[in-house]
C-alpha positions in Angstrom: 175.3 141.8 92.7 173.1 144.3 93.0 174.6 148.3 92.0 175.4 150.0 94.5 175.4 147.0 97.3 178.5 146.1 99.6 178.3 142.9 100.7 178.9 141.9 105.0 182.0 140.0 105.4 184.3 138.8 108.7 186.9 141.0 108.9 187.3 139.2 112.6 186.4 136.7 114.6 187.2 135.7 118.6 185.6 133.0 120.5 186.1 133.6 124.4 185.3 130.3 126.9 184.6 131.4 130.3 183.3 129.8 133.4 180.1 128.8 132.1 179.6 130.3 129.0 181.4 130.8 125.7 181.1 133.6 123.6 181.6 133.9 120.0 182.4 137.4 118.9 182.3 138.6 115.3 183.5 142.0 113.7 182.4 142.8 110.1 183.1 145.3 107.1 180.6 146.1 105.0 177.7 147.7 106.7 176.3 150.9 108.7 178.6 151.2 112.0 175.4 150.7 114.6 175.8 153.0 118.2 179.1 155.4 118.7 179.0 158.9 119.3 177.2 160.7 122.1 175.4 158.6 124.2 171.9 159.4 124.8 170.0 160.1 127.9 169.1 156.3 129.6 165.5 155.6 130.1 165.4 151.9 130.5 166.9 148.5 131.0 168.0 147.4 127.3 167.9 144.0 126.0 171.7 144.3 125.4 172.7 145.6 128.5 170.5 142.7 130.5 172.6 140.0 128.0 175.7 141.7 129.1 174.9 141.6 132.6 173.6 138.0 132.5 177.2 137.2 131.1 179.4 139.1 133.8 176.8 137.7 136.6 177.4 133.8 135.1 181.3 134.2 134.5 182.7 136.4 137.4 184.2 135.5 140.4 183.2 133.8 143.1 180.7 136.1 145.5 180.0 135.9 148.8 177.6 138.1 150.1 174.2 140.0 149.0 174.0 144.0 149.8 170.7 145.7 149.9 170.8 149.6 150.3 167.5 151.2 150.3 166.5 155.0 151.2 164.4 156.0 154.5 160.7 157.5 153.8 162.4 160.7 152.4 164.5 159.8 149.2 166.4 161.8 146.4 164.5 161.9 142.6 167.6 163.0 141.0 169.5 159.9 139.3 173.1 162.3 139.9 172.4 162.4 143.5 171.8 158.8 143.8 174.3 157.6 142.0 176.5 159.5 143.9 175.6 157.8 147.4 176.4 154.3 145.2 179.4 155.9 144.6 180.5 156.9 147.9 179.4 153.7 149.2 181.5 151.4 146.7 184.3 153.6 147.0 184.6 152.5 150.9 184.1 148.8 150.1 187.1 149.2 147.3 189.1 150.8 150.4 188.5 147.2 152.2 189.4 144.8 149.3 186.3 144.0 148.2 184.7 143.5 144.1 181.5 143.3 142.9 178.2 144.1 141.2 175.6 146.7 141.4 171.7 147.0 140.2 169.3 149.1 140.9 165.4 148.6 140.8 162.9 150.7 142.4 160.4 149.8 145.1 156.8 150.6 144.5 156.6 153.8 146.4 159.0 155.1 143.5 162.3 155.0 145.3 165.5 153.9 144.5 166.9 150.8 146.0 170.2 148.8 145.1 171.0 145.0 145.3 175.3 144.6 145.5 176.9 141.4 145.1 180.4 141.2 147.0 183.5 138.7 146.8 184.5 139.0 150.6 182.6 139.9 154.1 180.9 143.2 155.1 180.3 143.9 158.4 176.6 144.8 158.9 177.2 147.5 161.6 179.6 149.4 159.7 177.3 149.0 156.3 174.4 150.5 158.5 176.2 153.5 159.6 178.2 153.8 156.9 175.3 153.8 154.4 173.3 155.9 156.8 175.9 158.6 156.7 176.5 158.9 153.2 172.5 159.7 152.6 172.3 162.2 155.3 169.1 160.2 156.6 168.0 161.4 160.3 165.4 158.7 161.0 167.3 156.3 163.4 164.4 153.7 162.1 166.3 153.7 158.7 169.9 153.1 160.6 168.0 149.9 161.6 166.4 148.9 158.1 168.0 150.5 155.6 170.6 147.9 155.1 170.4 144.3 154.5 173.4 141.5 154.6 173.4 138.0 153.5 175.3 135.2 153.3 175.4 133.6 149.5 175.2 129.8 149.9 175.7 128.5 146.4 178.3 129.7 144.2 175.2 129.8 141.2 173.3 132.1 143.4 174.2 134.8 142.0 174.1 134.3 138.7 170.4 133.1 139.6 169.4 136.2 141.1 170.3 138.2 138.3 168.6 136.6 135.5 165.4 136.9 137.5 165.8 140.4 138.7 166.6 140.7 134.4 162.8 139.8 133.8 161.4 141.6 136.4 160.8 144.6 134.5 158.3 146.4 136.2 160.8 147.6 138.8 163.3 148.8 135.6 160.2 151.0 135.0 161.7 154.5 135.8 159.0 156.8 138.2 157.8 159.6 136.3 159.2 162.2 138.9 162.5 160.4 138.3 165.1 162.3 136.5 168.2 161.4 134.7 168.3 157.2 136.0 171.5 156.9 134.2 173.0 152.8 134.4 170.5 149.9 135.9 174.1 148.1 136.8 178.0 148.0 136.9 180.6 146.5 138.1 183.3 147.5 140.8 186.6 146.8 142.5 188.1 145.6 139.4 185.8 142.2 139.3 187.2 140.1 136.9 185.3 137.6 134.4 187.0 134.6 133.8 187.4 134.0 130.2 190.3 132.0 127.8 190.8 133.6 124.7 191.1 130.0 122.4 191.4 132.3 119.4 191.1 136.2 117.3 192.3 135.1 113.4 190.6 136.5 110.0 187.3 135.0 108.8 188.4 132.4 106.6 191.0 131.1 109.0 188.0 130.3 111.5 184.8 129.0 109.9 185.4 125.4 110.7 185.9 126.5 114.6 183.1 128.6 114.8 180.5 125.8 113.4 182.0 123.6 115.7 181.2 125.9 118.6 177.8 126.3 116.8 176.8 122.6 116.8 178.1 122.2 120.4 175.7 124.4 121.5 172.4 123.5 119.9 173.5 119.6 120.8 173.4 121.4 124.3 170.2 123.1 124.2 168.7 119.9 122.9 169.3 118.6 126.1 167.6 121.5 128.4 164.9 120.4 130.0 161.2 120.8 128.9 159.4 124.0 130.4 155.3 123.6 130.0 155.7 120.7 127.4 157.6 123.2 125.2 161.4 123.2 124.5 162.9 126.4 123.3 163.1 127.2 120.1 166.3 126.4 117.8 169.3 128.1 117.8 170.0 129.2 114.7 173.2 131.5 113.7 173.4 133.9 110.7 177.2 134.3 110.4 176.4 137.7 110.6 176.3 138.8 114.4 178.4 137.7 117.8 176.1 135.2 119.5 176.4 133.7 123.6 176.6 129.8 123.7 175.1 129.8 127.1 175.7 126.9 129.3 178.5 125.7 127.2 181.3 127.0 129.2 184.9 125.4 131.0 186.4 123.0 129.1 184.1 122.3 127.1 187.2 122.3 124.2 189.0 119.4 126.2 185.9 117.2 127.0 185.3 117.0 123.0 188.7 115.9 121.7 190.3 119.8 120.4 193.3 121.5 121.2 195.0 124.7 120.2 197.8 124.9 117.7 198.7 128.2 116.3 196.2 130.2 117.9 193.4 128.1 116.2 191.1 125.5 117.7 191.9 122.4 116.0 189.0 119.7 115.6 189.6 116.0 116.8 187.2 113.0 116.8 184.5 115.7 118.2 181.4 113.5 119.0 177.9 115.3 118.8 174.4 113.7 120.3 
């Protein structure tokens, strides 16, 4: 061992199956703590904040409708402000039962525009006033358009929807006479993800279970389709970080012959392709 070197080691390890994904959570001793403290000032859509909200999207509960709120030709630069109107805004849809997500992009002409995603109905009437109120906007043009509502047809929709609004960067780009953008997303109305805890045990208790999730999940990937006569590249794991076995999600545990005993996934006659 080399002086002075502490070696990384599992202190922890919980593996979480929800709806469509599983997720395999890690904590370790041994190095540098990474983020804590005060947060700094948000300039952008990070790659860990779009996995997060790719996860929530997949896993949450079912959602009806598609919100779009957008400003009249006079629109606030100030992040506070806007988020502020957001606020007002979900705050009233709390008050009639509803749960949710948020985003927020921005439209060419550099204004702020958000897309919410809603578990229940909303009136398009009251969302048009409602909305038009809470921005202060005098152009009766923008009581018209400002608001959008539509029906959500497919319970993946969603989920859809936010993995491509995820790659379209260009309208995460912050306009330069934008100040203080603060969050790109959130959730609201106490949305729930649905997730079963199979286990949380020390390191050594777990290695076994955690391969096994491991191998389920590149015997899944191996069977994604082929995008431009490329397949995507390997999964490989590092022991080292939490990692998202996306697509492998529901019972997965069931379907492949395990069960839980004592808080631990037990392996039985698993079968891998």
């Amino acid at each position: 061992m080399v002086a002075g070197l502490q070696l990384t080691r599992w202190e922890l390890a919980r593996v979480r199956v929800m709806k469509v994904d599983t997720l395999v959570e890690r904590k370790l001793t041994g190095r540098e703590p990474v983020g804590g403290g005060v947060r700094g000032e948000i300039t952008g859509l990070s790659r860990q904040a779009r996995r997060r909200m790719l996860l929530v999207s997949r896993n949450c509960d079912c959602l009806f409708a598609e919100v779009t709120l957008t400003y009249p030709g006079a629109f606030p630069c100030e992040g506070r402000l806007v988020k502020y109107h957001v606020k007002r805004l979900l705050q009233e849809l709390r008050r009639h039962g509803l749960a949710g997500l948020w985003f927020l992009e921005f439209q060419e002409r550099g204004a702020p525009h958000f897309h919410l995603f809603v578990d229940g109905f909303v009136d398009r009437a009251w969302l048009a006033f409602t909305w038009y109120g809470i921005v202060g906007s005098e152009d009766e043009r923008h009581l018209e358009a400002g608001t959008e509502v539509s029906r959500i047809r497919k319970p993946h929709a969603a989920a859809v929807y936010v993995a491509k609004y995820a790659a379209k960067m260009a309208q995460k780009s912050v306009p330069l006479q934008y100040r203080s953008v603060g969050r790109f997303w959130g959730r609201f109305g106490g949305l729930k993800v649905r997730a079963v805890e199979l286990f949380t045990a020390q390191a050594a208790d777990v290695i076994a279970q955690v391969r096994l999730v491991r191998r389920l999940y590149q015997s899944t990937r191996r069977s994604w389709r082929v995008k431009d006569g490329k397949r995507s590249k390997r999964f490989r794991d590092n022991g080292r970080f939490s990692f998202v076995a996306w697509g492998l999600g529901g019972d997965w545990y069931r379907s492949c012959a395990v069960f839980v005993e004592d808080g631990l996934i037990i392996e039985r006659r698993a079968v891998f392709v």
